[in-house]
PDBQT receptor file of N, H, CA, C and O in Angstrom, charges set to zero:
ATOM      1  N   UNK A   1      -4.630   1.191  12.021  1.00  0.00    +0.000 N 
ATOM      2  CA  UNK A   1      -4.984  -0.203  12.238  1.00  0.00    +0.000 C 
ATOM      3  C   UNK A   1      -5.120  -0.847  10.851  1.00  0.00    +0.000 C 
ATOM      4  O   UNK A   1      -5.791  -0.407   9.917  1.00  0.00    +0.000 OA
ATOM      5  N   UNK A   2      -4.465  -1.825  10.867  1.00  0.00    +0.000 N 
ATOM      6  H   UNK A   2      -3.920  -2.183  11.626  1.00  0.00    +0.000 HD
ATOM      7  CA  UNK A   2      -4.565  -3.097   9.158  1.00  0.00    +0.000 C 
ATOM      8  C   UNK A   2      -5.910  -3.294   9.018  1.00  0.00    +0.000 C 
ATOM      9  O   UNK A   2      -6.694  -2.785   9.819  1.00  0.00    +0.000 OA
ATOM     10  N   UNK A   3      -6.241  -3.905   8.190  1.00  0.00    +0.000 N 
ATOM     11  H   UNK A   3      -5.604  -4.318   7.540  1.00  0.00    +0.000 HD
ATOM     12  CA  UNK A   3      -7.344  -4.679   7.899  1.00  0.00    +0.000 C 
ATOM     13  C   UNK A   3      -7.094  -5.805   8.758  1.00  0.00    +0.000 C 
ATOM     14  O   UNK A   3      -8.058  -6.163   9.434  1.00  0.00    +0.000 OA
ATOM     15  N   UNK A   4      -5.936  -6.495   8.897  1.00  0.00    +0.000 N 
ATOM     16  H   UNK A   4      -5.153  -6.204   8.348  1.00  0.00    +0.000 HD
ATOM     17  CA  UNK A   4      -6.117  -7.912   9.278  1.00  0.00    +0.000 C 
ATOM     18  C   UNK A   4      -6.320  -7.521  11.027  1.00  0.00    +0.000 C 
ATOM     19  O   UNK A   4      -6.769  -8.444  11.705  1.00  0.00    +0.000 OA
ATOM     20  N   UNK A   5      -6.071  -6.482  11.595  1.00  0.00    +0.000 N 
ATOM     21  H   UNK A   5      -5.706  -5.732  11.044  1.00  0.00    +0.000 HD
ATOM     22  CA  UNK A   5      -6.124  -6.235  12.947  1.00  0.00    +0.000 C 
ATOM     23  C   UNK A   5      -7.444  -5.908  12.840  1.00  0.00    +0.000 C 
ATOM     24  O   UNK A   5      -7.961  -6.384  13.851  1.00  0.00    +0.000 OA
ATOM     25  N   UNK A   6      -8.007  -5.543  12.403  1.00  0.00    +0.000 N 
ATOM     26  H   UNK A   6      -7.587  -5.156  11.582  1.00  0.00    +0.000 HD
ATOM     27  CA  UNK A   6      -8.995  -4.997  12.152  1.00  0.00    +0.000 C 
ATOM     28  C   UNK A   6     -10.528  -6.315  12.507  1.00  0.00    +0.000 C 
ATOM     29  O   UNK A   6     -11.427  -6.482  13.332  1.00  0.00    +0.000 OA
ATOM     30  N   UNK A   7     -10.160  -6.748  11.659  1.00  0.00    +0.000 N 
ATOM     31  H   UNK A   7      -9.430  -6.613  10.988  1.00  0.00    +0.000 HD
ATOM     32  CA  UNK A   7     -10.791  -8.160  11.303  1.00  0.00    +0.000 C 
ATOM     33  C   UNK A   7     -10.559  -8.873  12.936  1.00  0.00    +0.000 C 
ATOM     34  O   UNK A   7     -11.540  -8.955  13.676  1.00  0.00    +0.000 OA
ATOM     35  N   UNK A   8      -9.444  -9.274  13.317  1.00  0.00    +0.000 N 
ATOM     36  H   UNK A   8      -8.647  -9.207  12.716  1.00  0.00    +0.000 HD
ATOM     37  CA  UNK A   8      -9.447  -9.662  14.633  1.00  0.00    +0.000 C 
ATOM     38  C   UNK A   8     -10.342  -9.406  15.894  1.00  0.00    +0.000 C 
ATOM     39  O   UNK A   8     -10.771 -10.121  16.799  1.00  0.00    +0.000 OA
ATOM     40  N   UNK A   9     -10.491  -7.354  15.387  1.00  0.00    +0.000 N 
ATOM     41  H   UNK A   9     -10.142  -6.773  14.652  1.00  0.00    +0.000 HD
ATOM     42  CA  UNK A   9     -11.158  -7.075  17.008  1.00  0.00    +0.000 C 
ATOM     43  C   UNK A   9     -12.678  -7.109  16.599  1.00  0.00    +0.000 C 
ATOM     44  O   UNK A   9     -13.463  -7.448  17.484  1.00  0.00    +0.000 OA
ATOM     45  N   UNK A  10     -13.195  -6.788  15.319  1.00  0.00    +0.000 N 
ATOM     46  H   UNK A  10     -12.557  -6.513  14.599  1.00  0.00    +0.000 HD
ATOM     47  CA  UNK A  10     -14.430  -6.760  14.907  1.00  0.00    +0.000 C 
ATOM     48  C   UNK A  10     -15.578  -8.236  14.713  1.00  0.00    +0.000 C 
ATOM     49  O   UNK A  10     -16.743  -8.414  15.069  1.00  0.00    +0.000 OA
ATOM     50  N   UNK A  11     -14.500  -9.173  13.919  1.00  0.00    +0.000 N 
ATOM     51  H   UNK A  11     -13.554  -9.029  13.630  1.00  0.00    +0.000 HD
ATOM     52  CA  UNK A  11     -15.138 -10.534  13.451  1.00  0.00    +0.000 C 
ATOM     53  C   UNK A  11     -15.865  -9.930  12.045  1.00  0.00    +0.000 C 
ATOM     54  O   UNK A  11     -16.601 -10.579  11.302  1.00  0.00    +0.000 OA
ATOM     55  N   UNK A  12     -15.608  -9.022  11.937  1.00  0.00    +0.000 N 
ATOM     56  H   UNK A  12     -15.010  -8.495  12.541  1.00  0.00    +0.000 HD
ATOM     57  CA  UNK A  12     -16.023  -8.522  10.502  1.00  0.00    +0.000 C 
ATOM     58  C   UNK A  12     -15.161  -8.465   9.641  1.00  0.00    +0.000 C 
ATOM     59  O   UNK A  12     -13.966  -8.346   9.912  1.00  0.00    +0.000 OA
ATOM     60  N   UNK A  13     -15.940  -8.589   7.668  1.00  0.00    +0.000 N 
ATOM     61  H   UNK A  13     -16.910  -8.686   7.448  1.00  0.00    +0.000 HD
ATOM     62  CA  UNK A  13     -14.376  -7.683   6.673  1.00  0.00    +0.000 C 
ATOM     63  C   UNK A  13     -15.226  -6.885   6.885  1.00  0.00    +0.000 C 
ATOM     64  O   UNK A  13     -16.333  -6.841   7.423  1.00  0.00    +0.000 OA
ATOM     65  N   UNK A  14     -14.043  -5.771   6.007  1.00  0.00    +0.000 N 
ATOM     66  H   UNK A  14     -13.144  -5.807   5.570  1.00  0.00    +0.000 HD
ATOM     67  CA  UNK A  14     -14.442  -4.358   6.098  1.00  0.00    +0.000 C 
ATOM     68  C   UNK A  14     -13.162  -4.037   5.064  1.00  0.00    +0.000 C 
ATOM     69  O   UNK A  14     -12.228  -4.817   4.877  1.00  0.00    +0.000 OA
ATOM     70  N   UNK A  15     -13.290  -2.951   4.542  1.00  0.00    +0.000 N 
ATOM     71  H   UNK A  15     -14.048  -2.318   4.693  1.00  0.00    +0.000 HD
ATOM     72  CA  UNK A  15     -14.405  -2.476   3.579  1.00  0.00    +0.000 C 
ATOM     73  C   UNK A  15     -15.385  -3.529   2.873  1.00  0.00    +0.000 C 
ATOM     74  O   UNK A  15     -14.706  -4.480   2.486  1.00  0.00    +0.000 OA
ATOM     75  N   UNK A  16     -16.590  -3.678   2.603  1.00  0.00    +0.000 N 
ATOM     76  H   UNK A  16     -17.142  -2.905   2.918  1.00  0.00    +0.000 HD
ATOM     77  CA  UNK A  16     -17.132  -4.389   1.736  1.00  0.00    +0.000 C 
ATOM     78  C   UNK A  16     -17.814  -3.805   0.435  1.00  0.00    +0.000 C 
ATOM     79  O   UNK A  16     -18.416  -2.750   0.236  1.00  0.00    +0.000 OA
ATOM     80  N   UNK A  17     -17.464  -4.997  -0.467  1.00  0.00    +0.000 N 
ATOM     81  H   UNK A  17     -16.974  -5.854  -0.305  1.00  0.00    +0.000 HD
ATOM     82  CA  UNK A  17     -18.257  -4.555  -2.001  1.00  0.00    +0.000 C 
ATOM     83  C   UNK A  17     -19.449  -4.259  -1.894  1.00  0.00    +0.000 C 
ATOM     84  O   UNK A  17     -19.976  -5.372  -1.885  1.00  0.00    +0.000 OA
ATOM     85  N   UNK A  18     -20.667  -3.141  -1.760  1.00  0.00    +0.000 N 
ATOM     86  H   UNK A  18     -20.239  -2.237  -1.768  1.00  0.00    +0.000 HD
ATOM     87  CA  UNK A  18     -22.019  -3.316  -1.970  1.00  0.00    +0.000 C 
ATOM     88  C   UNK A  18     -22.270  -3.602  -3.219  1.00  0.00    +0.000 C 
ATOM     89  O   UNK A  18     -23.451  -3.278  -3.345  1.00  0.00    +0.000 OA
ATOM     90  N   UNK A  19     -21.935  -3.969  -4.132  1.00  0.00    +0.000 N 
ATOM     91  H   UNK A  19     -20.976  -4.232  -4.030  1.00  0.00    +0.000 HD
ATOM     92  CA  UNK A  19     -22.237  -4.850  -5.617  1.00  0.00    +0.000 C 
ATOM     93  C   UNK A  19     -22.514  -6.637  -5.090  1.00  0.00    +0.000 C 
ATOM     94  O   UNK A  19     -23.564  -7.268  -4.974  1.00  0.00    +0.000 OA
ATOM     95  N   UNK A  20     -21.198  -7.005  -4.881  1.00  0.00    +0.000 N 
ATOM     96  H   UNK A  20     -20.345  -6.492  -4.975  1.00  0.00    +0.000 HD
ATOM     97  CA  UNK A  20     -21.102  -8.334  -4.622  1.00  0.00    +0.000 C 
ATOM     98  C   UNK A  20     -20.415  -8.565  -2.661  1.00  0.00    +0.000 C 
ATOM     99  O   UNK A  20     -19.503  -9.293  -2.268  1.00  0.00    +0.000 OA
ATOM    100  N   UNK A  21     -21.322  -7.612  -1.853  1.00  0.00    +0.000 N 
ATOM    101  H   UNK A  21     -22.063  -7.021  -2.172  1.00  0.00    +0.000 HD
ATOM    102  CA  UNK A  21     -20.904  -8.548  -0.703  1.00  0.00    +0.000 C 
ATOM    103  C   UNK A  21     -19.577  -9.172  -0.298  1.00  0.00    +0.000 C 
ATOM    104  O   UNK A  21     -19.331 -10.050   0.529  1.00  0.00    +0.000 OA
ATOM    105  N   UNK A  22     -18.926  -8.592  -0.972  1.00  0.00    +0.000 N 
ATOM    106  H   UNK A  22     -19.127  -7.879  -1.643  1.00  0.00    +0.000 HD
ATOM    107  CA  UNK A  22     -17.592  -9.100  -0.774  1.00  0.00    +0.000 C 
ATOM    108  C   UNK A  22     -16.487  -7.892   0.032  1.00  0.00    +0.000 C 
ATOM    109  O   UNK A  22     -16.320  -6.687  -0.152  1.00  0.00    +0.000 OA
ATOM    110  N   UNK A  23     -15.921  -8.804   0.904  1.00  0.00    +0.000 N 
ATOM    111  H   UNK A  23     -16.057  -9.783   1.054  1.00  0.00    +0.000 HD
ATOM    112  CA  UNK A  23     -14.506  -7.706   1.520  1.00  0.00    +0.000 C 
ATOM    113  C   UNK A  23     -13.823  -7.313   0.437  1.00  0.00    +0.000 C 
ATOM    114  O   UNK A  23     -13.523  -8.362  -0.134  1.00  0.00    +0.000 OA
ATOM    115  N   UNK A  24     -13.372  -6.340  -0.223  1.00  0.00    +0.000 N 
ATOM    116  H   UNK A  24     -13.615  -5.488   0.240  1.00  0.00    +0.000 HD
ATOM    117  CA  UNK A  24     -12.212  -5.561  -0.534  1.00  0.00    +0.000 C 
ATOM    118  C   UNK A  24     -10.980  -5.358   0.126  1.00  0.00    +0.000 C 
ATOM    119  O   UNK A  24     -10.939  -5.155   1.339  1.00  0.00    +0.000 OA
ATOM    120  N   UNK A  25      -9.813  -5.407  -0.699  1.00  0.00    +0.000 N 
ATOM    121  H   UNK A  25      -9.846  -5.572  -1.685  1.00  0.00    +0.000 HD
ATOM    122  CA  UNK A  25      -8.199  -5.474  -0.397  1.00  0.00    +0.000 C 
ATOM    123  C   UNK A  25      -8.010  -4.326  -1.313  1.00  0.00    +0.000 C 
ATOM    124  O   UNK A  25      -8.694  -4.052  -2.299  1.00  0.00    +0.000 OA
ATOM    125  N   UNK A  26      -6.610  -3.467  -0.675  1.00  0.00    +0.000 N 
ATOM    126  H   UNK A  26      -6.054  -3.690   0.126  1.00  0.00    +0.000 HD
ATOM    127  CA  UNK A  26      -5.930  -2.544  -1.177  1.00  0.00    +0.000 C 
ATOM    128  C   UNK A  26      -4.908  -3.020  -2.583  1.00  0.00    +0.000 C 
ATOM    129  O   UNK A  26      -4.180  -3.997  -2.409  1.00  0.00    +0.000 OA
ATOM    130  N   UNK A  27      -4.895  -2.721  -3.162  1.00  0.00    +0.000 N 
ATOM    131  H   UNK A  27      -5.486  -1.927  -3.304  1.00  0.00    +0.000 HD
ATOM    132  CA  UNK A  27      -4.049  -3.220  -4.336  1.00  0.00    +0.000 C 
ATOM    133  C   UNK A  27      -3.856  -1.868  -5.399  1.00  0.00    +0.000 C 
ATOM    134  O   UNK A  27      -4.600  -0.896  -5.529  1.00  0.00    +0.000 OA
ATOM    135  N   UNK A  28      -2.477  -2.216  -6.153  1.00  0.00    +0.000 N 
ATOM    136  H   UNK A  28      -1.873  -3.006  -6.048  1.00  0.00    +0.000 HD
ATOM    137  CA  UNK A  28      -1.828  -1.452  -6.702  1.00  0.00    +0.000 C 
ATOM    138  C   UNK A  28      -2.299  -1.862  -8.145  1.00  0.00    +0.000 C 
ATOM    139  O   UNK A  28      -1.898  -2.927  -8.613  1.00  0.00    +0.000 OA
ATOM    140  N   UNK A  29      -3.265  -0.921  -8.971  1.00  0.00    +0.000 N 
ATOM    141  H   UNK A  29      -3.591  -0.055  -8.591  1.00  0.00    +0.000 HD
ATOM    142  CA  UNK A  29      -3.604  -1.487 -10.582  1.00  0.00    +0.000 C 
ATOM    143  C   UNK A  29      -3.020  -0.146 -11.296  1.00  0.00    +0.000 C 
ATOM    144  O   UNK A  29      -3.265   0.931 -10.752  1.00  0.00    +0.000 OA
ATOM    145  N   UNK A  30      -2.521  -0.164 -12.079  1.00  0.00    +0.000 N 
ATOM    146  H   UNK A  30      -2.322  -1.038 -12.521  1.00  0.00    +0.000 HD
ATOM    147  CA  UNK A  30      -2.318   0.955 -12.949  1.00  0.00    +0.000 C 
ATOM    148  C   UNK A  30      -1.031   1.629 -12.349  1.00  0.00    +0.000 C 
ATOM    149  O   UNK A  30      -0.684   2.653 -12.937  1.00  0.00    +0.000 OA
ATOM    150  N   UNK A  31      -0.372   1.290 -11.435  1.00  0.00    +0.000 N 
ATOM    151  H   UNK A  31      -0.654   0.458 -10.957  1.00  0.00    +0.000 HD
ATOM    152  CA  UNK A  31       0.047   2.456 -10.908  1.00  0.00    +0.000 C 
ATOM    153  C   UNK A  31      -0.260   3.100 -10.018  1.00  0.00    +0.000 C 
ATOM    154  O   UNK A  31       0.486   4.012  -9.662  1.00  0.00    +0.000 OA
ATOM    155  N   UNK A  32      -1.955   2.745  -9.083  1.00  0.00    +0.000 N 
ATOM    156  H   UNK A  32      -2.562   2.004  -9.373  1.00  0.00    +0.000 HD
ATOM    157  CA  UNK A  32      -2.705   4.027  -8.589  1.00  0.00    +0.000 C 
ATOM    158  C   UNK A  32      -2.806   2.975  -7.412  1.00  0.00    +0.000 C 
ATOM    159  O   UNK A  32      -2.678   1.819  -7.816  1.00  0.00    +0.000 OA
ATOM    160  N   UNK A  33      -3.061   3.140  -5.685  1.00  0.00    +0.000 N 
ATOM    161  H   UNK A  33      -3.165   4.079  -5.357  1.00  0.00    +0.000 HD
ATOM    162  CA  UNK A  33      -3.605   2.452  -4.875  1.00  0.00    +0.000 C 
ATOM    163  C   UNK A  33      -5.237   2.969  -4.608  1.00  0.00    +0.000 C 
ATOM    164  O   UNK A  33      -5.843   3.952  -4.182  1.00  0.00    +0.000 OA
ATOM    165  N   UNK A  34      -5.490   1.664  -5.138  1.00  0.00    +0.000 N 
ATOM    166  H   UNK A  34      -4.997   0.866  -5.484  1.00  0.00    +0.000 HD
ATOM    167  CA  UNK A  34      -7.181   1.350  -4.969  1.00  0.00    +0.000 C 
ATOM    168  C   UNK A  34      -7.732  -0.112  -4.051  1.00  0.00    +0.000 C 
ATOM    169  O   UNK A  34      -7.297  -1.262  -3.978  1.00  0.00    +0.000 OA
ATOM    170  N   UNK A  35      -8.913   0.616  -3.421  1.00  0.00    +0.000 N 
ATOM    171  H   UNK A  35      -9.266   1.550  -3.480  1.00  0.00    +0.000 HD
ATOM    172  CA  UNK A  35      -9.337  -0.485  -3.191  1.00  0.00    +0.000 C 
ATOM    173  C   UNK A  35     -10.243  -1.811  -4.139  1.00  0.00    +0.000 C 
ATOM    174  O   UNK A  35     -11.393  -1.599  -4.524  1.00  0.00    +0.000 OA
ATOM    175  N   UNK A  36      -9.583  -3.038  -4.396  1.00  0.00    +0.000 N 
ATOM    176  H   UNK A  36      -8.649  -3.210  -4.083  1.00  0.00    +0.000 HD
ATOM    177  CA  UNK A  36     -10.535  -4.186  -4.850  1.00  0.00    +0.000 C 
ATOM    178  C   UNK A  36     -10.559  -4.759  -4.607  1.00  0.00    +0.000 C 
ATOM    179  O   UNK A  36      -9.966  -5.358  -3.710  1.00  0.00    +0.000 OA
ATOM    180  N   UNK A  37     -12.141  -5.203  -6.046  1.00  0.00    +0.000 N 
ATOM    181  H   UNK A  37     -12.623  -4.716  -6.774  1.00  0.00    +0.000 HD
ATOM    182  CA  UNK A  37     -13.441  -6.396  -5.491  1.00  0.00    +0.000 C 
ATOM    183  C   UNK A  37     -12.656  -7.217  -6.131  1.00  0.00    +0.000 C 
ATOM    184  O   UNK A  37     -11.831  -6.800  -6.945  1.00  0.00    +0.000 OA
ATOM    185  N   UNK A  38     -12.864  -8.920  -5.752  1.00  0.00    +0.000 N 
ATOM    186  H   UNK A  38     -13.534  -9.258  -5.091  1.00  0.00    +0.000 HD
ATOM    187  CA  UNK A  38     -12.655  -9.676  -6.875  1.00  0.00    +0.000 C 
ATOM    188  C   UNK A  38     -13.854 -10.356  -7.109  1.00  0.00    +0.000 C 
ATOM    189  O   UNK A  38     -13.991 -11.248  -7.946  1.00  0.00    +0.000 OA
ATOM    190  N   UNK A  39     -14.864  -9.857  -6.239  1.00  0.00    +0.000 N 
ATOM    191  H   UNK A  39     -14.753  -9.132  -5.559  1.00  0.00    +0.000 HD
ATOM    192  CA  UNK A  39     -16.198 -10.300  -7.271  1.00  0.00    +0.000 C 
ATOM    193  C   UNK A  39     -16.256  -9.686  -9.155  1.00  0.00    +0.000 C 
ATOM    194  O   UNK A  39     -15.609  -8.760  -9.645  1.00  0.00    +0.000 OA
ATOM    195  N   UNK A  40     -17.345 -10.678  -9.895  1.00  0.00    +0.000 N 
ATOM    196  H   UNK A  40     -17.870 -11.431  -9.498  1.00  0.00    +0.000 HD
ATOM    197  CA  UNK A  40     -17.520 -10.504 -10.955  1.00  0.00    +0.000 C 
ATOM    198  C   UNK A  40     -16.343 -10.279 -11.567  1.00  0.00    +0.000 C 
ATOM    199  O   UNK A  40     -16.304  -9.223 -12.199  1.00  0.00    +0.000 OA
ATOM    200  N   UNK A  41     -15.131 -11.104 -11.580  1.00  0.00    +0.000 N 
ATOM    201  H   UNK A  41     -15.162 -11.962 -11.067  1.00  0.00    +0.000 HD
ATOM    202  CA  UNK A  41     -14.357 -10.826 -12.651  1.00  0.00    +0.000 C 
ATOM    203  C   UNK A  41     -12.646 -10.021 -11.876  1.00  0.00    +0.000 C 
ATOM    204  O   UNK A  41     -11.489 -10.052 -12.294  1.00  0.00    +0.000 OA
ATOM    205  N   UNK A  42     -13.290  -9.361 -10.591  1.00  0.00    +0.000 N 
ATOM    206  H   UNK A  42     -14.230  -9.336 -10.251  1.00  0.00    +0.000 HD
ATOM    207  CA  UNK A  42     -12.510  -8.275 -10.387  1.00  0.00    +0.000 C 
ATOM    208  C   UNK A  42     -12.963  -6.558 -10.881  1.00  0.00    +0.000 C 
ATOM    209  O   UNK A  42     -13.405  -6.325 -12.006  1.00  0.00    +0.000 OA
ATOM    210  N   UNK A  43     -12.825  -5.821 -10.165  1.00  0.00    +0.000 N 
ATOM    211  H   UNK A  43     -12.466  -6.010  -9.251  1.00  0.00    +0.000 HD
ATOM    212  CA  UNK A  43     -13.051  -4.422 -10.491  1.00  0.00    +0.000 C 
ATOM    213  C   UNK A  43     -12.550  -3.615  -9.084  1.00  0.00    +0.000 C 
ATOM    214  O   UNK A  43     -12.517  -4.172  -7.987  1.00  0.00    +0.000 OA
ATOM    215  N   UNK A  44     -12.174  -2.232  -9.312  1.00  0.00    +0.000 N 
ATOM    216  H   UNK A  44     -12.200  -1.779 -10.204  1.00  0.00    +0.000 HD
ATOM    217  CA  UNK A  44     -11.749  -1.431  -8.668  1.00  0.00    +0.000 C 
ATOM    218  C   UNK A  44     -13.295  -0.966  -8.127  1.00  0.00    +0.000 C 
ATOM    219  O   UNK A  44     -14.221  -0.975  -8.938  1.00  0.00    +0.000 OA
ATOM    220  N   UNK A  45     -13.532  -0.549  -6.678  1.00  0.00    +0.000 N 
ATOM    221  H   UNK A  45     -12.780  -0.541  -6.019  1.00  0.00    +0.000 HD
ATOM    222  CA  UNK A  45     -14.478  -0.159  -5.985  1.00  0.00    +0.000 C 
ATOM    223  C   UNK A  45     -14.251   1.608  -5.970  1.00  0.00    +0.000 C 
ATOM    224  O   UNK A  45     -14.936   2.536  -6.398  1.00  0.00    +0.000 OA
ATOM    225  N   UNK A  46     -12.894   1.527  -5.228  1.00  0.00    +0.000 N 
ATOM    226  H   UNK A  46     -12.337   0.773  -4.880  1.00  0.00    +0.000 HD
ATOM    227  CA  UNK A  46     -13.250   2.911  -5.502  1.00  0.00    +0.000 C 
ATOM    228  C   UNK A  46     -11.004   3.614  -5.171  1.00  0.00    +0.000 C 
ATOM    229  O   UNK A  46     -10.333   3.079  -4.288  1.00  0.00    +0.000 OA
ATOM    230  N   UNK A  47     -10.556   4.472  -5.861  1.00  0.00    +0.000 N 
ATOM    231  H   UNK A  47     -11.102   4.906  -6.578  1.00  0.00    +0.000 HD
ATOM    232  CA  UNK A  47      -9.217   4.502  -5.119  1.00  0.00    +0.000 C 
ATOM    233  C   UNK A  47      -9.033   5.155  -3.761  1.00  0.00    +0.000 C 
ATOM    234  O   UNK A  47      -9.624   6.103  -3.244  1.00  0.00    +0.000 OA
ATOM    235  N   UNK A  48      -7.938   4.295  -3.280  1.00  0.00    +0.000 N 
ATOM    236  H   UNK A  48      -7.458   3.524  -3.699  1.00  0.00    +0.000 HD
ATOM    237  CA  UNK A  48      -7.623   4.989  -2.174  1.00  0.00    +0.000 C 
ATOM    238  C   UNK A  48      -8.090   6.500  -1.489  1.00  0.00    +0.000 C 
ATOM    239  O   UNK A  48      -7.723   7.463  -2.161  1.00  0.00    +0.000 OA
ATOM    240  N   UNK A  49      -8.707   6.761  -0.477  1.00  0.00    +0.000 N 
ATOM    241  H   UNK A  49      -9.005   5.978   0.069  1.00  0.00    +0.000 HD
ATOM    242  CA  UNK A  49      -9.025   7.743  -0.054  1.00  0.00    +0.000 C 
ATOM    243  C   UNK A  49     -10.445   8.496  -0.842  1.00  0.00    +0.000 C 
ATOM    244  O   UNK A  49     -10.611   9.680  -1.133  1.00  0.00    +0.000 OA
ATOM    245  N   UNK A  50     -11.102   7.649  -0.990  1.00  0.00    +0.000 N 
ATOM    246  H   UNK A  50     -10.968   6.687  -0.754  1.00  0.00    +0.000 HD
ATOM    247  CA  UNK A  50     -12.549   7.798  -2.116  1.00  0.00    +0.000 C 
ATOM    248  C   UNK A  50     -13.377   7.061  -1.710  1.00  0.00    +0.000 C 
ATOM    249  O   UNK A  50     -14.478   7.087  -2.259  1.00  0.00    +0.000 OA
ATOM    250  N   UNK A  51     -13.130   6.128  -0.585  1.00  0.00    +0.000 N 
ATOM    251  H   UNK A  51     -12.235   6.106  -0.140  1.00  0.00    +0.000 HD
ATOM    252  CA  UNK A  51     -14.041   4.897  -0.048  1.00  0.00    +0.000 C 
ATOM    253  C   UNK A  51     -15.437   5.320   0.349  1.00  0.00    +0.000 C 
ATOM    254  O   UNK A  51     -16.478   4.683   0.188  1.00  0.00    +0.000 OA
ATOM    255  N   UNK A  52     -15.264   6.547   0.915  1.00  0.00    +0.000 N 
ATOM    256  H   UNK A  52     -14.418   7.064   1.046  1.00  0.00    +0.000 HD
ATOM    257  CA  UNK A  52     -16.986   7.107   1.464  1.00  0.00    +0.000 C 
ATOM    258  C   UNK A  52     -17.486   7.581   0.378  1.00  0.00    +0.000 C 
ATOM    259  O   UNK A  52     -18.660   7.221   0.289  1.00  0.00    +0.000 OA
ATOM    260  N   UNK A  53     -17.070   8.390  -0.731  1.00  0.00    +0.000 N 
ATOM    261  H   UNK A  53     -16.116   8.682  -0.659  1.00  0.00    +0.000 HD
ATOM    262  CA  UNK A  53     -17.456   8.541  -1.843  1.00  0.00    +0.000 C 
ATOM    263  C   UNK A  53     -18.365   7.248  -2.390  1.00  0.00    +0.000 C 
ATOM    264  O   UNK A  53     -19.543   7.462  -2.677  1.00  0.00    +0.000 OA
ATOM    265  N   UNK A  54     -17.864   6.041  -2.518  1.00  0.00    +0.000 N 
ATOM    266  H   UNK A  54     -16.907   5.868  -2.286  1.00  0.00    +0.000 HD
ATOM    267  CA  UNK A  54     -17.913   4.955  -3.080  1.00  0.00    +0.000 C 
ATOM    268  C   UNK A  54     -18.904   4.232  -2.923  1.00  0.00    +0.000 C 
ATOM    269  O   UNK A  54     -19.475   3.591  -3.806  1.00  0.00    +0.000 OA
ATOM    270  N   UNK A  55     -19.210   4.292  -1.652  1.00  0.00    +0.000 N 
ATOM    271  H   UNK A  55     -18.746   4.813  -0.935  1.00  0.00    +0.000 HD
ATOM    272  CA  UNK A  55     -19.895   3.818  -0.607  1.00  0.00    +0.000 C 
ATOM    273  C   UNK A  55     -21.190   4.294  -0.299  1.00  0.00    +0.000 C 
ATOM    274  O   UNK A  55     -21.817   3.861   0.667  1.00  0.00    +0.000 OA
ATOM    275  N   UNK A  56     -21.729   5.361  -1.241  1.00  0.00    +0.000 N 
ATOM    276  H   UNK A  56     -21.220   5.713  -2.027  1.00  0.00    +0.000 HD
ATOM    277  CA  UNK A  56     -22.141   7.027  -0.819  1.00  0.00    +0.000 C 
ATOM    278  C   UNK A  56     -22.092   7.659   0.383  1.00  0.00    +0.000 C 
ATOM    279  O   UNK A  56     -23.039   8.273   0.873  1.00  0.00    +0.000 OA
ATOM    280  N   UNK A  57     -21.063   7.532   0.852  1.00  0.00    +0.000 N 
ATOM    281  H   UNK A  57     -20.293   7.033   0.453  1.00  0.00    +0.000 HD
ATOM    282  CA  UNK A  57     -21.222   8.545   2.490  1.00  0.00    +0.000 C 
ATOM    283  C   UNK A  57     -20.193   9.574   2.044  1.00  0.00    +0.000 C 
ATOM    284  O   UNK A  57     -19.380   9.659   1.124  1.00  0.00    +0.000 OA
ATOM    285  N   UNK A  58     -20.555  10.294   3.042  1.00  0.00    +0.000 N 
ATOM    286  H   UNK A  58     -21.216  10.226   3.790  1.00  0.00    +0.000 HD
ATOM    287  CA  UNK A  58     -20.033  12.070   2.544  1.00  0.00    +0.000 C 
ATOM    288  C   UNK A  58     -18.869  12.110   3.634  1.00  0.00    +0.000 C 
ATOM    289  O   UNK A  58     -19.146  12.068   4.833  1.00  0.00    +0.000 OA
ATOM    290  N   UNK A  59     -18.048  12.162   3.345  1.00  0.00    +0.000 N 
ATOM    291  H   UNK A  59     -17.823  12.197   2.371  1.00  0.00    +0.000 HD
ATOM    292  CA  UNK A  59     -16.687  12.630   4.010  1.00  0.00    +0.000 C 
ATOM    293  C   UNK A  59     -16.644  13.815   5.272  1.00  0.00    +0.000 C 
ATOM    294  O   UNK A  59     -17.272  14.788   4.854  1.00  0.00    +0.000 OA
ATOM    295  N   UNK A  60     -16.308  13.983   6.177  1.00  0.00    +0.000 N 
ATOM    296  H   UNK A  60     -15.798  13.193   6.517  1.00  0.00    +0.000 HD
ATOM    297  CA  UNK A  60     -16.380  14.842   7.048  1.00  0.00    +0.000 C 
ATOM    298  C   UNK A  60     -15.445  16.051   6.433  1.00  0.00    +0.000 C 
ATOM    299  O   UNK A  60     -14.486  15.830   5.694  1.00  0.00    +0.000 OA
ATOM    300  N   UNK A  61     -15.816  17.203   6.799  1.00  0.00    +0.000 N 
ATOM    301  H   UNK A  61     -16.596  17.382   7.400  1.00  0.00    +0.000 HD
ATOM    302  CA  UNK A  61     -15.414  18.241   6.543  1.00  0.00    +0.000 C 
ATOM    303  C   UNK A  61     -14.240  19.349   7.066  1.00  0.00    +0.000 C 
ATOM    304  O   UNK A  61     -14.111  20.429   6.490  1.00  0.00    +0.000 OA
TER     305      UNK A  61
């Protein structure tokens, strides 16, 4: 499921920045797919497949 489908069935964003409250978008920086904030300037939250990391939640096993 997209984000933008996503958004449809929920009424929520998702992923969000816990820094700045803000939804996060997938984007390509460096070369690498990460998810980013464009709060404060812009910054990478966390890359692709690291989101619970990021987030502090622990990944299922």
């Amino acid at each position: 499921m997209g984000q933008q489908s996503l958004l449809e069935w929920i009424w929520q964003v998702w992923p969000v920045c816990p820094r700045h409250d803000l939804g996060v978008h997938s984007s390509e920086r460096g070369g690498a797919a990460v998810w980013w904030c464009a709060g404060g300037g812009g910054h990478m939250l966390a890359p692709v497949g690291e989101l619970a990391r990021a987030l502090g939640r622990r990944r299922p096993k």
